[in-house]
C-alpha positions in Angstrom: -2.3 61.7 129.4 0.0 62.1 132.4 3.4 61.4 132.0 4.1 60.6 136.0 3.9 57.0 137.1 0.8 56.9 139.2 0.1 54.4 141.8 -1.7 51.1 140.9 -5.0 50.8 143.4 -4.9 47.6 145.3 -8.2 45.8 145.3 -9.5 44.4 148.5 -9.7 40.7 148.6 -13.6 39.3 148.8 -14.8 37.8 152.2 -15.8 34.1 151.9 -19.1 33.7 152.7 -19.4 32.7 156.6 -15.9 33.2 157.5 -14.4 35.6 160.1 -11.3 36.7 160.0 -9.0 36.9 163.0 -6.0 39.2 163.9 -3.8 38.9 167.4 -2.3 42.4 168.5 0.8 41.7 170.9 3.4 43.2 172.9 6.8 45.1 171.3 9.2 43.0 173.6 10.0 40.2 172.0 10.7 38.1 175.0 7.2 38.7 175.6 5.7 37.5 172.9 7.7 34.4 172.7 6.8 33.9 176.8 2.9 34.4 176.1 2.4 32.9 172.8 1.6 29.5 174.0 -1.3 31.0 176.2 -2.0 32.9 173.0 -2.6 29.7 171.0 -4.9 28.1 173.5 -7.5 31.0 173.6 -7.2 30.8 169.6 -7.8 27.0 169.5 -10.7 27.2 172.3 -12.3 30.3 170.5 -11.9 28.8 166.7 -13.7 25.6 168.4 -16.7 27.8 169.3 -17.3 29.4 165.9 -16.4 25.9 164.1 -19.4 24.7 166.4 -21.7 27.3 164.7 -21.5 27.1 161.6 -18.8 29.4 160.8 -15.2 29.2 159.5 -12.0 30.7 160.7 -9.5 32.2 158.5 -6.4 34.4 160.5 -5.4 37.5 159.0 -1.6 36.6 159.7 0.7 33.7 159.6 2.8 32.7 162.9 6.1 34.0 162.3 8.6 30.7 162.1 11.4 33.2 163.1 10.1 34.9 166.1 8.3 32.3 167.2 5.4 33.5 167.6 2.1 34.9 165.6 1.4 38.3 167.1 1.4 41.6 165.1 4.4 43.3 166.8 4.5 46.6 165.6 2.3 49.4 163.8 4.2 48.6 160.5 3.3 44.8 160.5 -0.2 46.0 161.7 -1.3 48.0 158.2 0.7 45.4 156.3 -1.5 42.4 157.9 -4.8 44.8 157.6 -4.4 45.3 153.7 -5.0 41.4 153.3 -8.0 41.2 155.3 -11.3 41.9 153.4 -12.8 45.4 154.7 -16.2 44.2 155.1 -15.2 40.9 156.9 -16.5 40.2 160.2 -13.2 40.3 162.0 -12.4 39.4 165.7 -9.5 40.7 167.9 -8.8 37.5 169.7 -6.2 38.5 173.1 -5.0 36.3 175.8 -2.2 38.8 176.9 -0.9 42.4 177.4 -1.3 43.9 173.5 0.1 47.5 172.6 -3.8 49.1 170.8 -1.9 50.7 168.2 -0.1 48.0 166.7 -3.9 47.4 165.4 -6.0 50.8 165.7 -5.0 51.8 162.1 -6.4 49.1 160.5 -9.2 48.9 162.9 -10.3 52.5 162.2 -10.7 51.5 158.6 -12.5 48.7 158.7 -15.8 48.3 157.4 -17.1 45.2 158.6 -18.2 44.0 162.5 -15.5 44.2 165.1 -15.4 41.9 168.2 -12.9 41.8 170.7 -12.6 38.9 172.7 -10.4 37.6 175.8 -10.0 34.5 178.0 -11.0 35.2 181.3 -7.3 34.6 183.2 -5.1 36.7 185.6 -2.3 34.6 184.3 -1.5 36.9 181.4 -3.4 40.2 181.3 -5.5 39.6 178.0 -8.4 41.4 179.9 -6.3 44.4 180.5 -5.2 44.6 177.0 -9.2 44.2 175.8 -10.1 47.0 177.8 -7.7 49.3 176.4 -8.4 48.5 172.8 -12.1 49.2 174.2 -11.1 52.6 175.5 -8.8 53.2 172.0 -11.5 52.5 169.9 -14.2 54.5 171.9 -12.1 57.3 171.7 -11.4 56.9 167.8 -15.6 56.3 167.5 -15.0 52.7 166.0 -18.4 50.6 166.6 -17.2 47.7 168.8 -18.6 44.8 170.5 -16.6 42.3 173.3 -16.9 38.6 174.9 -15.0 37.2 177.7 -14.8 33.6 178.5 -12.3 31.3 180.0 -12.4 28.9 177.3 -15.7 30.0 175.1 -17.4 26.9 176.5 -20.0 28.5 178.6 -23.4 29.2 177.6 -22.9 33.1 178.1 -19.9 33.4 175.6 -21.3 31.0 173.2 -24.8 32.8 173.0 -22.8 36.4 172.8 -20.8 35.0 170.2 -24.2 33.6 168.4 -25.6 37.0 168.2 -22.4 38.6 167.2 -21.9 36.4 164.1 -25.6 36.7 163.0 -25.7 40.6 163.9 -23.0 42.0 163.9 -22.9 43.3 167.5 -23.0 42.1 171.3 -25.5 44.7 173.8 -24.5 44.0 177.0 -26.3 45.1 180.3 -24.9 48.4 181.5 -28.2 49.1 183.9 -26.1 49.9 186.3 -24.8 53.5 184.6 -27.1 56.7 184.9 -26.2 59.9 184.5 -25.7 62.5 187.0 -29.0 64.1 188.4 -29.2 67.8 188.8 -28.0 68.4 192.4 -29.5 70.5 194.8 -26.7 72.8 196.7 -25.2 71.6 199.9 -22.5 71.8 202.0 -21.0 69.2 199.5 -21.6 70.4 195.9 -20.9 74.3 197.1 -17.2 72.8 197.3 -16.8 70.8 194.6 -18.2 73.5 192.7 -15.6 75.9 194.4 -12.9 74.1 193.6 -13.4 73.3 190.0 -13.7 77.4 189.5 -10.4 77.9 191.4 -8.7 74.9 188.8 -10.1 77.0 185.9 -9.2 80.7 187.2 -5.5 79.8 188.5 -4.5 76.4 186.6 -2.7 73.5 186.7 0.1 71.9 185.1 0.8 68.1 184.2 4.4 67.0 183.5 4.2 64.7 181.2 7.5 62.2 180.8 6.8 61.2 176.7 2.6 60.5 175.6 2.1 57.2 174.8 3.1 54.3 176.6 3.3 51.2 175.4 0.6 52.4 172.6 -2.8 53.5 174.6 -4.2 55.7 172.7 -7.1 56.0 175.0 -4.4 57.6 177.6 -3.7 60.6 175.3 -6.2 63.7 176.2 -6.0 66.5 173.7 -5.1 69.9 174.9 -8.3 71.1 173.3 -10.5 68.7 176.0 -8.0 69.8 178.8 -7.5 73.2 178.9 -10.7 74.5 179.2 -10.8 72.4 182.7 -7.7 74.7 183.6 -5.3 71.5 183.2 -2.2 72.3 180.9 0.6 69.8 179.8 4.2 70.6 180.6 6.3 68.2 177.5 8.9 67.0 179.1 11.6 64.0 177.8 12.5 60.9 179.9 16.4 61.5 178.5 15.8 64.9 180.5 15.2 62.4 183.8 18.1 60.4 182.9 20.2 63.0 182.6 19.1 64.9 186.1 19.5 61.3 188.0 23.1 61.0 186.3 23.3 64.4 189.1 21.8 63.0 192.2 24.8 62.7 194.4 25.2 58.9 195.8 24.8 60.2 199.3 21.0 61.6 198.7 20.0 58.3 196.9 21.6 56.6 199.7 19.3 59.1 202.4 16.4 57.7 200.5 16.9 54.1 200.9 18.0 54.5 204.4 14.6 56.3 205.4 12.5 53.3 203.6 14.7 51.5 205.8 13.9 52.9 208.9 10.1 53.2 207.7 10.2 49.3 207.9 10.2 48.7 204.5 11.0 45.0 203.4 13.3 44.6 200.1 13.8 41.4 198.7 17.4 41.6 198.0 19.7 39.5 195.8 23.3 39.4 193.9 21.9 38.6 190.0 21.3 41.7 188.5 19.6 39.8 185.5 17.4 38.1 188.1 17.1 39.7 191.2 16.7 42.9 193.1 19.4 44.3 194.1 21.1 47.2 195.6 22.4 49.5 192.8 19.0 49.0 191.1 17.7 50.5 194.3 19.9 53.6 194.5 18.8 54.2 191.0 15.7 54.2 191.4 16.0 56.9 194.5 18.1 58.9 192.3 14.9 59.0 189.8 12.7 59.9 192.6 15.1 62.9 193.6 15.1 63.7 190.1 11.6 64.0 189.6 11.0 65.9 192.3 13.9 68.4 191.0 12.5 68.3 187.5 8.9 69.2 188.9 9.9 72.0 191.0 12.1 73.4 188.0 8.3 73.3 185.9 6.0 74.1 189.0 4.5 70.9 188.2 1.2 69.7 190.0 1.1 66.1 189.1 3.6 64.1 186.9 4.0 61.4 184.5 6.7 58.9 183.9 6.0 56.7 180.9 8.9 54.6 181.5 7.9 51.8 179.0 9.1 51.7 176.7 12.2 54.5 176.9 13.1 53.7 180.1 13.4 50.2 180.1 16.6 49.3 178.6 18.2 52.6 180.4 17.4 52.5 183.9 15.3 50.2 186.3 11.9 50.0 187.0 9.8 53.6 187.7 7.1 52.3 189.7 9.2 52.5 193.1 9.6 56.6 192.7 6.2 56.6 191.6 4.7 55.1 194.7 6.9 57.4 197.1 5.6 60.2 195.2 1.9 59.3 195.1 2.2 59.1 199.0 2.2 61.7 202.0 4.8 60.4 204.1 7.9 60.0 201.7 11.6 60.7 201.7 12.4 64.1 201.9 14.2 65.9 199.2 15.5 69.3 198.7 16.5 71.6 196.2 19.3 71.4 194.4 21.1 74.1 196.2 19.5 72.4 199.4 17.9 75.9 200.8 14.6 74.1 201.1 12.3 70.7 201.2 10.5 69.7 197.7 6.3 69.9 198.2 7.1 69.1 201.9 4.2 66.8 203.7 2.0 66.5 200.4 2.2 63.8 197.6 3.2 64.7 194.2 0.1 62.7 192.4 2.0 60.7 189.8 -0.4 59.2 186.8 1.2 55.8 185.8 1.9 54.7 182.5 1.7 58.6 181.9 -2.3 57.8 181.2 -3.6 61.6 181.2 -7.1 60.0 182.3 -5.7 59.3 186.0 -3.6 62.8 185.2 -7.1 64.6 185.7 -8.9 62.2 188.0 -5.9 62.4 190.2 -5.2 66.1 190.6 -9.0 66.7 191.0 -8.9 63.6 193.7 -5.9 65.2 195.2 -7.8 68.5 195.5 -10.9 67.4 197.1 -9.2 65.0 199.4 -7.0 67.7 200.6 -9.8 70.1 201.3 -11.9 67.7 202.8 -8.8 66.9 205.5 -8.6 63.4 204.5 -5.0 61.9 203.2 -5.2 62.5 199.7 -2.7 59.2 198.2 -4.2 58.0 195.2 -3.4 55.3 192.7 -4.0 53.2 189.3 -5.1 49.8 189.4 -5.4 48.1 186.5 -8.6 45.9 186.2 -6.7 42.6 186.3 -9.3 40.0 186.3 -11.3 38.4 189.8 -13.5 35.4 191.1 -16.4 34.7 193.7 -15.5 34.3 196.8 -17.5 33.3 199.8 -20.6 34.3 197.7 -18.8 37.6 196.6 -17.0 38.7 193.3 -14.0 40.2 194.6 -12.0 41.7 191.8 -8.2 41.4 191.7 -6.9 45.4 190.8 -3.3 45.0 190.2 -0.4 47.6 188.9 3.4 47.2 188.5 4.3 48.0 191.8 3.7 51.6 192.2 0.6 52.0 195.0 1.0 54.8 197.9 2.1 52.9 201.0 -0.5 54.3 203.0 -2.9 51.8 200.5 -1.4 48.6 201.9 -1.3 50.4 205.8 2.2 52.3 205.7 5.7 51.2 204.6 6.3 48.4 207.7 3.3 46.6 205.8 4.7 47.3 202.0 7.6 45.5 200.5 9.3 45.4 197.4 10.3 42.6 194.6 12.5 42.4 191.2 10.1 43.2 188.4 9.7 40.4 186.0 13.2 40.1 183.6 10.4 39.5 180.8 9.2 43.5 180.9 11.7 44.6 182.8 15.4 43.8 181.7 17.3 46.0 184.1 15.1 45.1 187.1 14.6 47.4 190.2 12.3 47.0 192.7 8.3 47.7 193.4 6.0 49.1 196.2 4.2 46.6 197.1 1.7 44.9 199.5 -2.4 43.8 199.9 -3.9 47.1 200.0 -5.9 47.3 203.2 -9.3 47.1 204.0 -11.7 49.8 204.0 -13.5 52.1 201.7 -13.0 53.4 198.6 -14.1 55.7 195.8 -13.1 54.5 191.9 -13.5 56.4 188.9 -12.3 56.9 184.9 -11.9 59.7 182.9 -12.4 59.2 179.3 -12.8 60.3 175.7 -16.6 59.2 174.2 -17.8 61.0 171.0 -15.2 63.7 171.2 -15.9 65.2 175.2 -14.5 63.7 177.9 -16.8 61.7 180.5 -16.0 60.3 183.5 -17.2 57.2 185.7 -18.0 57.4 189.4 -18.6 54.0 191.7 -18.1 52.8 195.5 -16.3 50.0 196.4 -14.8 48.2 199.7 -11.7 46.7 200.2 -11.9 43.5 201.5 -9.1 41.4 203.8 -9.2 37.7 202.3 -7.2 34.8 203.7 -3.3 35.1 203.6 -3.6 31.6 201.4 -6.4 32.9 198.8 -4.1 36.5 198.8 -1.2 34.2 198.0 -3.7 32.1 195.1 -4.6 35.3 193.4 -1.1 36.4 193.4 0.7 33.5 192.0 -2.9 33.6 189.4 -1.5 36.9 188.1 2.1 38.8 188.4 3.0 37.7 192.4 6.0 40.5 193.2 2.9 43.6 192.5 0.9 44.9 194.4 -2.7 44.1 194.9 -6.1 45.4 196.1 -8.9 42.9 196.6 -12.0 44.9 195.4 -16.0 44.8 195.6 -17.8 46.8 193.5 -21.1 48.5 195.0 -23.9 47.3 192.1 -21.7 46.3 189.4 -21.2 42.9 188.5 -18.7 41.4 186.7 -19.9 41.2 183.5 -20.9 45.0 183.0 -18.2 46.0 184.2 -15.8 44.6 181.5 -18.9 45.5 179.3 -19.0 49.6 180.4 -15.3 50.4 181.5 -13.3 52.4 178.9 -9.9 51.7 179.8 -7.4 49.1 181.5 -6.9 51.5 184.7 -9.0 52.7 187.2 -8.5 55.5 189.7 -9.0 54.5 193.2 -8.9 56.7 196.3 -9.5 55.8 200.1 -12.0 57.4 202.7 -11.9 56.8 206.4 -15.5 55.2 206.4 -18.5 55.0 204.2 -20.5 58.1 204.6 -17.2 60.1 204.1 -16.3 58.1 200.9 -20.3 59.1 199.9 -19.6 62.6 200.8 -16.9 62.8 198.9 -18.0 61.3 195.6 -20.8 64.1 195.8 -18.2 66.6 195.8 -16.2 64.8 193.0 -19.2 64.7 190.6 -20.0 68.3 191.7 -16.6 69.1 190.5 -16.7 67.0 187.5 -20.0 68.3 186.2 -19.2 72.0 186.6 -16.2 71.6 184.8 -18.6 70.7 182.0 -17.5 66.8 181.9 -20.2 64.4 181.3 -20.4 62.5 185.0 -22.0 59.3 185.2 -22.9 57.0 188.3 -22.0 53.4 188.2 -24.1 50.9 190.4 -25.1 51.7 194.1 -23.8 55.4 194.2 -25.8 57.8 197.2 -25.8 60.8 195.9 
């Protein structure tokens, strides 16, 4: 007999018979938890209503804390704690009406036994769709068997028949016609360069900075090396405290320069005298300082395309990121030179800069960069995040909406762009974004992603459509009003699949002058994609 104490096995509870079990991942920031937890609460009571009306029984996997003030799991620790009390065969249900950090939950998640379903109310006011999605991408990457539902309150005769099946079968197929993979293509003028130029990225390399992996707990946005490096993309580790410390030398006067050429670009800033509340100018000149710096810290690493996760290091150190990201993403920017000043940082090109350091739009957006560029067209790309949309005059037009951080050639140059304080709630220290309506016109979107251990990507068309300055206003004040946003239709992709085929919160979108270029040059980007050896896949009414 052993003399050391072992550990005592924990048996799992039992399931009740016809009972799901519920769990609520939410944000790290306590303010935002206690801001979004009534929203929270509705979707619960609307979506316990629904499976109350069929038969079944509710029982949530975690108590609302009396303390906090709120009943979201918070953190990875409280996660595994709140998963060892949930039966492992239980049908369980990811219920989200907000923003939610995938990895408070993905541990738990990955063990689980029983049917999954992730569900969110379909509302810009808080982004529970945005958070779905990525706990769709997370667990698609991890190979955890899934199913979703959206509904606004899980009254309608499409949730409530999803949810039907779901509880008597375990899973929800929704239509995803409008996928197909990419034909063989005959050479042309077209795939000879997209061919050309994935087997110049292989034979001379790239290199991603990458400002700390992980933000704000996507999973899905981490790429292994392994899936990257045979594309020719390497990742340069670098520290946000490294991009502190190199602002901390920006000399006032170049920060200064900065602001005073947005200035003279005709950029609007919406400037006040509460730092707690307002924009104002020292939160300005800091973020200038972190755009010289990046520059500085990329030309030190011979960097191709950077990453600044900023949430959540950089939020209780510094202001907002996205302002330095949008000059960077952008052809005409402020110019910055070396240290020593002897010459001008990537002079007349943008530095593509990945948001929210997702290494998905790393690779979409160095390849977009590339074929853009070679195809003479202006080569500012962005992230969107898939925010949430409505019909409108017998269209769905889709609101795409980041933190402030779009190219200001998207919303028609910097006299047509402004910028607002960031919301105190994610943002304590403020600074300002780069904003506007993105214009109308053309565009290519696209996703990289991680599916059964090889990275695929998503190819679609879209235009930008100009709505009404009062509905632009409406769909604003429906979401997060001081970011920027891109009123979207989708070529042969509704709504619903969609939200059903999309692995990830952000999409990659790119401009083209007209619609055959934009055709052309998606037939170059799948040429690229598919000789790189990614898996390439058409979404909706792609000529190809």
């Amino acid at each position: 007999m052993t003399r050391y104490i072992l550990p005592v096995p924990v048996e799992p509870p039992t399931a009740p018979p016809r009972t799901v079990y519920t769990v609520a991942s939410g944000d790290l920031r306590l303010n935002a938890n206690v801001t979004c937890w009534p929203t929270q609460r509705q979707l619960e009571e609307d979506f316990t209503a629904a499976v109350t009306a069929l038969g079944w029984h509710v029982r949530r996997g975690h108590d609302v804390d009396a303390v906090t003030g709120h009943g979201f799991i918070d953190s990875q620790r409280a996660g595994i704690e709140v998963f060892r009390r949930i039966p492992l065969d239980a049908p369980l249900i990811v219920v989200e009406a907000v923003w939610q950090y995938s990895h408070h939950v993905l541990a738990g998640l990955r063990a689980h036994r029983g049917p999954i379903l992730l569900v969110a109310n379909w509302s810009g006011q808080y982004p529970g769709l945005v958070g779905l999605l990525n706990l769709a991408g997370s667990l698609t990457k991890a190979g955890v068997r899934y199913s979703t539902l959206w509904s606004e309150d899980f009254t309608d005769e499409w949730a409530r028949d999803g949810l039907k099946r779901w509880l008597e079968t375990g899973e929800v197929v929704h239509d995803e016609s409008h996928v197909r993979p990419l034909p063989a293509l005959p050479p042309d003028p077209e795939v000879e360069l997209g061919m050309a130029l994935a087997r110049q990225l292989v034979s001379e390399r790239a290199i991603v900075g990458v400002f700390d992996e992980g933000c704000m707990g996507m999973y899905n946005a981490i790429i292994d090396d392994e899936l990257l490096n045979p594309l020719g993309i390497f990742k340069e580790r670098l520290s946000q405290s490294a991009l502190v410390a190199e602002m901390a030398r920006v000399p006032d006067t170049e920060a200064r320069a900065v602001l005073a050429w947005l200035d003279e670009a005709g950029m609007t800033f919406h400037i006040g005298v509460d730092e707690a509340t307002e924009l104002t100018h020292a939160q300005l000149l800091s973020q200038c300082r972190m755009y010289v710096a990046a520059l500085r810290i990329a030309d030190d690493y011979g960097l191709d395309a950077v990453g600044i996760q900023y949430q959540q290091g950089l939020k209780d150190t510094v202001p907002a990121s996205d302002l330095a990201e949008g000059l960077l993403n952008n052809v005409a920017r402020p110019p910055v030179t070396s240290r020593d000043g002897s010459r001008e940082l990537y002079p007349g090109v943008p530095l593509p800069h990945f948001n929210e350091v997702d290494e998905g739009v790393a690779v979409d957006s160095l390849i977009t960069n590339r074929i853009w560029t070679a195809m003479g067209l202006d080569p500012a790309t962005t992230l969107h995040d898939i925010r949430w949309g409505e019909q409108y005059d017998s269209r769905f037009v889709w609101v795409f909406e980041i933190s402030g951080s779009v190219p200001a050639s998207h919303n028609g140059g910097y006299d047509r762009s402004y910028s607002m304080r960031q919301p105190p709630m994610y943002f304590p220290l403020g600074g300002g974004t780069l904003s506007g309506v993105s214009k109308p016109g053309e565009i290519v979107w696209s996703r990289v992603f991680v599916m059964d251990g090889a990275l695929h990507v998503d190819l679609g068309r879209g235009t930008v459509v100009d709505l009404p300055a009062a509905e632009t206003q409406r769909r604003l004040d429906a979401t997060t009003p001081q970011w920027p946003i891109m009123h979207a239709v989708l070529h042969g992709v509704g709504r619903d699949q969609l939200m059903a085929r999309h692995k990830a919160n952000h999409v990659n979108v790119v401009y083209a002058p007209d619609a055959p270029t934009a055709d052309r040059a998606l037939r170059v980007k799948a040429a690229f994609f598919a000789e790189l050896g990614v898996r390439v896949y058409l979404c909706g009414d792609v000529r190809i």
